[in-house]
PyMOL Python script that loads the backbone (N, CA, C, O; Angstrom):
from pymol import cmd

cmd.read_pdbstr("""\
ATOM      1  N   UNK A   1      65.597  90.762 134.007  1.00  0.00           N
ATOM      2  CA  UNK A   1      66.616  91.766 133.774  1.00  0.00           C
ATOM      3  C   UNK A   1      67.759  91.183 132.942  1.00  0.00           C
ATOM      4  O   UNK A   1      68.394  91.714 132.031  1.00  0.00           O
ATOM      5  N   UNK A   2      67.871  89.930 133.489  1.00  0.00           N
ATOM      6  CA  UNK A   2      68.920  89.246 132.588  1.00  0.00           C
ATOM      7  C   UNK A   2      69.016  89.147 131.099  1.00  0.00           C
ATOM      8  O   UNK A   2      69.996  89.192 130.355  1.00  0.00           O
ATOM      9  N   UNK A   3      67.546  88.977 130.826  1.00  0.00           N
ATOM     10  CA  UNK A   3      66.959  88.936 129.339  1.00  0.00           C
ATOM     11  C   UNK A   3      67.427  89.986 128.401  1.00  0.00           C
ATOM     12  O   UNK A   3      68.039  89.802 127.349  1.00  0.00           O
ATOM     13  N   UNK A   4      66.882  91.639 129.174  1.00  0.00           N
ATOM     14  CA  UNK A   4      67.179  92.996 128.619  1.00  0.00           C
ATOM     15  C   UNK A   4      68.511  92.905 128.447  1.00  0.00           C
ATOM     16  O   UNK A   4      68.951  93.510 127.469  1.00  0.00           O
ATOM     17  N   UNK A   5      69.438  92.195 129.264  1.00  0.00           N
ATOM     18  CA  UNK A   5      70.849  92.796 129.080  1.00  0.00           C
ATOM     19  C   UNK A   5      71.134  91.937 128.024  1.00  0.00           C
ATOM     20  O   UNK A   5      71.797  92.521 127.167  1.00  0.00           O
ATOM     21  N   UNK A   6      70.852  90.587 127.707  1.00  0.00           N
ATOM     22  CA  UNK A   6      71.330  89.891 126.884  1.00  0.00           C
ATOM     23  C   UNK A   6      71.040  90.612 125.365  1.00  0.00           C
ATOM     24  O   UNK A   6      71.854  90.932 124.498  1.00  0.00           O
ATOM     25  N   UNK A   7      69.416  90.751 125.392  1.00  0.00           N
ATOM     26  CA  UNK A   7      69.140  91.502 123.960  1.00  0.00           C
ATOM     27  C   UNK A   7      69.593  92.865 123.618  1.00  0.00           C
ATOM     28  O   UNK A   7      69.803  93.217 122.457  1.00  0.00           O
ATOM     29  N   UNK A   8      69.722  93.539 124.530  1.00  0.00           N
ATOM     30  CA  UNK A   8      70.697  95.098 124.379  1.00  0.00           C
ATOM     31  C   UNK A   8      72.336  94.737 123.183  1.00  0.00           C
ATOM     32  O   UNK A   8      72.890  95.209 122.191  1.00  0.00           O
ATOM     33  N   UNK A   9      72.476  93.612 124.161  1.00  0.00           N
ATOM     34  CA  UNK A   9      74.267  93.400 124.078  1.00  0.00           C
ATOM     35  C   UNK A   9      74.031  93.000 122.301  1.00  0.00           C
ATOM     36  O   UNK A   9      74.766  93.404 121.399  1.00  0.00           O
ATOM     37  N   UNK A  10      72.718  92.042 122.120  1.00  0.00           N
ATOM     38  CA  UNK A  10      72.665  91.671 120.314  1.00  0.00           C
ATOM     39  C   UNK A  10      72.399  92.827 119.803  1.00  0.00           C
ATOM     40  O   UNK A  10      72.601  92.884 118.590  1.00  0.00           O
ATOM     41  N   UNK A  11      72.006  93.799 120.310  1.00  0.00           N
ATOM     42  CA  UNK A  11      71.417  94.800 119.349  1.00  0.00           C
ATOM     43  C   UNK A  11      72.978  95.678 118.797  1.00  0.00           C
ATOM     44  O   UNK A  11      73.362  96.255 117.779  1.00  0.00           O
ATOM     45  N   UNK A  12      73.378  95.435 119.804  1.00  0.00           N
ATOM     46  CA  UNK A  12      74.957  96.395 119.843  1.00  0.00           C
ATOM     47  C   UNK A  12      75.884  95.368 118.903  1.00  0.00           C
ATOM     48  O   UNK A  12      76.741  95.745 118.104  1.00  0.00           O
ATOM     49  N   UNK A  13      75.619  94.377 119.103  1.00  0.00           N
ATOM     50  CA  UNK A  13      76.441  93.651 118.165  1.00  0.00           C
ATOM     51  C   UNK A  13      75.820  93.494 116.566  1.00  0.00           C
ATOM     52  O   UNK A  13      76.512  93.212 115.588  1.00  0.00           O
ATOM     53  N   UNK A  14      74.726  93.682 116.558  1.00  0.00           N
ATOM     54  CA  UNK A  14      74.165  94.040 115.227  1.00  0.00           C
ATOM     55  C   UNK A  14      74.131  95.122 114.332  1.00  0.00           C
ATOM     56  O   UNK A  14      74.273  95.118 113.110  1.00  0.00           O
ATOM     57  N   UNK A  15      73.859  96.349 115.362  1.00  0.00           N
ATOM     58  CA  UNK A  15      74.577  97.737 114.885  1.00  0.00           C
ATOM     59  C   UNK A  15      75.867  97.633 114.687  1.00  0.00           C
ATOM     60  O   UNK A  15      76.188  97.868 113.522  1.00  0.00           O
ATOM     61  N   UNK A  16      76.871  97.324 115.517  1.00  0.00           N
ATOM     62  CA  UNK A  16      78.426  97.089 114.882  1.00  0.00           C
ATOM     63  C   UNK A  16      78.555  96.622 113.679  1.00  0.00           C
ATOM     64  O   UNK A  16      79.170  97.179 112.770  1.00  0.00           O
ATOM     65  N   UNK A  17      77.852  95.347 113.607  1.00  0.00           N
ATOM     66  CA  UNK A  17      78.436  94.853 112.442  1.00  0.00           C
ATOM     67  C   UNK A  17      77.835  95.966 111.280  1.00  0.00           C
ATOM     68  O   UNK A  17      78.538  96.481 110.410  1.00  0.00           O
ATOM     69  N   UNK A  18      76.643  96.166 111.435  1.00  0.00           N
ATOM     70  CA  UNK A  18      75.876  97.251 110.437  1.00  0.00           C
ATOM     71  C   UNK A  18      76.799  98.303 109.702  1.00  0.00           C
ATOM     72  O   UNK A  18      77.100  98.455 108.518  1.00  0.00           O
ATOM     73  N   UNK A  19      77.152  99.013 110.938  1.00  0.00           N
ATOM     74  CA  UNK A  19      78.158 100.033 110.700  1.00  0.00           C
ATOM     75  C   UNK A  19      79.714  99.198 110.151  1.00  0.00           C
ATOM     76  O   UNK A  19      80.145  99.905 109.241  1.00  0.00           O
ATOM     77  N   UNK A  20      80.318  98.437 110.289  1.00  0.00           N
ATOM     78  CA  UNK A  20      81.408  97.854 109.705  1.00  0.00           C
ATOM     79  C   UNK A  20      80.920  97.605 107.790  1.00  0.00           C
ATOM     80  O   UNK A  20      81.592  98.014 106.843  1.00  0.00           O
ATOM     81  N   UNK A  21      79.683  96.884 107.707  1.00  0.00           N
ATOM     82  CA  UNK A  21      79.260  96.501 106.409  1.00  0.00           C
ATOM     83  C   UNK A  21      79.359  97.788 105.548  1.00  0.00           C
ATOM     84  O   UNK A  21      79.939  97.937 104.473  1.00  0.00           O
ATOM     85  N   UNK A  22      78.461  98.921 106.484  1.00  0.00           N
ATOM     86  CA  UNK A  22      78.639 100.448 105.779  1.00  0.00           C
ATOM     87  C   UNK A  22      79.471 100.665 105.528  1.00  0.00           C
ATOM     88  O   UNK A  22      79.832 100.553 104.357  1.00  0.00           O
ATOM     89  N   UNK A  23      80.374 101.168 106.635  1.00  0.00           N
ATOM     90  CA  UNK A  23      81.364 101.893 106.373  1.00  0.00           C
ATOM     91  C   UNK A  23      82.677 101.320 106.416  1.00  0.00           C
ATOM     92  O   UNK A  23      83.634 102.094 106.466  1.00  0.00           O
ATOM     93  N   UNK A  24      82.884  99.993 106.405  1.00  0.00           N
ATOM     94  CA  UNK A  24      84.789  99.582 106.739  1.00  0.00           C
ATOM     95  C   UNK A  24      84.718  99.388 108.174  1.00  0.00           C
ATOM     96  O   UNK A  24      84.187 100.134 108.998  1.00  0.00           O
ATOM     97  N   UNK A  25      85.337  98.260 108.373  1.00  0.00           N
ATOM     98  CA  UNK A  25      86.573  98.059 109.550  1.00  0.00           C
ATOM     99  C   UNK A  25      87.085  99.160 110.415  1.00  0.00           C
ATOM    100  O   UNK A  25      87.875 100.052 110.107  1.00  0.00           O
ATOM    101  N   UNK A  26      86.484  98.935 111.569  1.00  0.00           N
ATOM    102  CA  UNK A  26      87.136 100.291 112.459  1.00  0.00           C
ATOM    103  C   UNK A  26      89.003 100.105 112.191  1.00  0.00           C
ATOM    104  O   UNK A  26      89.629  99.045 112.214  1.00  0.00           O
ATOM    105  N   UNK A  27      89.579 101.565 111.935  1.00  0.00           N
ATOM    106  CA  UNK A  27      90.594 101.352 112.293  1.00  0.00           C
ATOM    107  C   UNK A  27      91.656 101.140 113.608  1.00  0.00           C
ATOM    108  O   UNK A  27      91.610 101.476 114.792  1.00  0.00           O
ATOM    109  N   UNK A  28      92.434 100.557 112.941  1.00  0.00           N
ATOM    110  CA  UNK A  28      93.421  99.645 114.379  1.00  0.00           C
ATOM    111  C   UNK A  28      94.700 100.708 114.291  1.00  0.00           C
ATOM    112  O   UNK A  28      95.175 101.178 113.257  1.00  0.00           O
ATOM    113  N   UNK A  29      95.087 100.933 115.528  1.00  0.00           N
ATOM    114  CA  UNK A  29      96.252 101.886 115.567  1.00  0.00           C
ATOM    115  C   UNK A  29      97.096 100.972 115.182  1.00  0.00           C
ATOM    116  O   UNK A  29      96.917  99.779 115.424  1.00  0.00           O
ATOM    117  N   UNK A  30      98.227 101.488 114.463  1.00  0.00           N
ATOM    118  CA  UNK A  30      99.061 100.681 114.225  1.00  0.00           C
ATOM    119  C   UNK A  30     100.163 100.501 114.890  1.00  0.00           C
ATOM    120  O   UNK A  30     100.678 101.582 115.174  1.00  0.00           O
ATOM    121  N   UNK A  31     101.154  98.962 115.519  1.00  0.00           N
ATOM    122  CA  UNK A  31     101.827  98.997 116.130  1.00  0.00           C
ATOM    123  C   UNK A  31     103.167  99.609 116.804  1.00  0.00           C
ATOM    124  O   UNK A  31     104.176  99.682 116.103  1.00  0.00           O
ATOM    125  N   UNK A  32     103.189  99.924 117.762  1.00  0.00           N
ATOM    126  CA  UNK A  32     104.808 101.140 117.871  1.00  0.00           C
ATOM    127  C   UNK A  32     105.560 100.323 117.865  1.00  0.00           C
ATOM    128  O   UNK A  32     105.182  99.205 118.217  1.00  0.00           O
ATOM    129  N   UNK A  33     106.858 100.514 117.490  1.00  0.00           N
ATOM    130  CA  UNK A  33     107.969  99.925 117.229  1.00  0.00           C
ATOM    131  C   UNK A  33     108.753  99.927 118.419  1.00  0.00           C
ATOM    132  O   UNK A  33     108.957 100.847 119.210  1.00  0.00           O
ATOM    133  N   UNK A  34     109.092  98.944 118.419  1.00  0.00           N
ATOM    134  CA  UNK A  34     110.422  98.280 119.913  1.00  0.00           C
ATOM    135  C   UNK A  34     111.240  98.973 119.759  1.00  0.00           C
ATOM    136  O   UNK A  34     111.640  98.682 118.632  1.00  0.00           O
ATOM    137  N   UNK A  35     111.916  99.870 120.175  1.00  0.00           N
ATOM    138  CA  UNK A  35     113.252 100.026 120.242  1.00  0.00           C
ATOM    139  C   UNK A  35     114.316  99.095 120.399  1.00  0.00           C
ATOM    140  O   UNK A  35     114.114  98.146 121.156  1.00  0.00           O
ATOM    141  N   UNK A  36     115.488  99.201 119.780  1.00  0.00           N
ATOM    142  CA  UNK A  36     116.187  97.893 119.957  1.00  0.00           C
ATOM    143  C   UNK A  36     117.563  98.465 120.485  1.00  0.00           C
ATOM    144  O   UNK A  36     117.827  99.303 119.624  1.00  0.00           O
ATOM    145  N   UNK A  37     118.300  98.484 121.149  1.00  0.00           N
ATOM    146  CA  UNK A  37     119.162  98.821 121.935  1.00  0.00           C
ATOM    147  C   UNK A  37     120.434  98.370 121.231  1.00  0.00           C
ATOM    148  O   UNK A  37     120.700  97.211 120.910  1.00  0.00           O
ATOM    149  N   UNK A  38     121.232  99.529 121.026  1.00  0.00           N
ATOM    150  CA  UNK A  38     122.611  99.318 120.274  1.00  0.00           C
ATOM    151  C   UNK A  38     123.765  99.772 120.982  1.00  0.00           C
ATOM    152  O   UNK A  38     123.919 100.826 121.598  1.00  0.00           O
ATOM    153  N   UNK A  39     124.855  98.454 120.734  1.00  0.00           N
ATOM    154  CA  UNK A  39     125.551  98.865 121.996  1.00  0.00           C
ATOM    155  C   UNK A  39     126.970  99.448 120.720  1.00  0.00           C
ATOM    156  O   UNK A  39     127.371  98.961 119.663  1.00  0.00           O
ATOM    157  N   UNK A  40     127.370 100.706 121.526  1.00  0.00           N
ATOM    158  CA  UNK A  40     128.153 101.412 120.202  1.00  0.00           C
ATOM    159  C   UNK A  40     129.235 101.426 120.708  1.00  0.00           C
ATOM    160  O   UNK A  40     130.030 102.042 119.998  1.00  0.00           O
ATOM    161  N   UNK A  41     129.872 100.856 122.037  1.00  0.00           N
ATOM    162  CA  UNK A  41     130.555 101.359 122.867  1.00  0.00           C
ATOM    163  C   UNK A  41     132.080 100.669 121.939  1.00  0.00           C
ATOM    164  O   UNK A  41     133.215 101.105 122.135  1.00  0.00           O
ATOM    165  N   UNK A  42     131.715  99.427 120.845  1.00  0.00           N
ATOM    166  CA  UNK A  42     133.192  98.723 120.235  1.00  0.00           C
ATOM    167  C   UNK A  42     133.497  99.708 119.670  1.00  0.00           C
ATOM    168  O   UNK A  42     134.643 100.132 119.820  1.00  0.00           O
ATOM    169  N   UNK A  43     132.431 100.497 118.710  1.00  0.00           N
ATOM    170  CA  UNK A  43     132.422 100.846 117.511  1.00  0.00           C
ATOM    171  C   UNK A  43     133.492 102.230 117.732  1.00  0.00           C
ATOM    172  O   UNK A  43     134.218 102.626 116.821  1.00  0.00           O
ATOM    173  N   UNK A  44     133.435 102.987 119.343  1.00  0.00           N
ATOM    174  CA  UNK A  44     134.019 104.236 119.308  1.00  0.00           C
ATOM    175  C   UNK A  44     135.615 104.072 119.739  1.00  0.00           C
ATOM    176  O   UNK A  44     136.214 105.144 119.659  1.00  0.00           O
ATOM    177  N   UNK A  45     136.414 102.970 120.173  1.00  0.00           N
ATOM    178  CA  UNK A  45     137.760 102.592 120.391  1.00  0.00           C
ATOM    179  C   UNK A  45     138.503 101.805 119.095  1.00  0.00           C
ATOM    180  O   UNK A  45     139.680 101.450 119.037  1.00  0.00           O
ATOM    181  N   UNK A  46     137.653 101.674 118.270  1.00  0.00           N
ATOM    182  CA  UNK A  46     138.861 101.284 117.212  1.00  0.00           C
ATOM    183  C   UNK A  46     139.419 102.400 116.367  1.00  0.00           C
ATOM    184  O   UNK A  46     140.321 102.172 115.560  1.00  0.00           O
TER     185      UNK A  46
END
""", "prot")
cmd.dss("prot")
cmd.show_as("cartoon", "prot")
cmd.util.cbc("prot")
cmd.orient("prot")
């Protein structure tokens, strides 16, 4: 059983790459941005 799972897992990794060669690089979401915390509290007493 061990065998099947090992050769399944190459086959899947062979189709991946297959499909990457075809068609491109799966796309990657691109990263969300940090918010960065601004402290405004000088800015409103002068």
């Amino acid at each position: 059983m061990d065998y099947l799972e090992k050769v399944l897992e190459k086959l899947k990794e062979w189709a991946r790459r297959l499909i990457e060669t075809l068609l491109g690089p799966e796309a990657e979401p691109e990263p969300e941005p940090i918010p960065i915390p601004v402290d405004d509290r000088q800015r409103r007493y002068q």
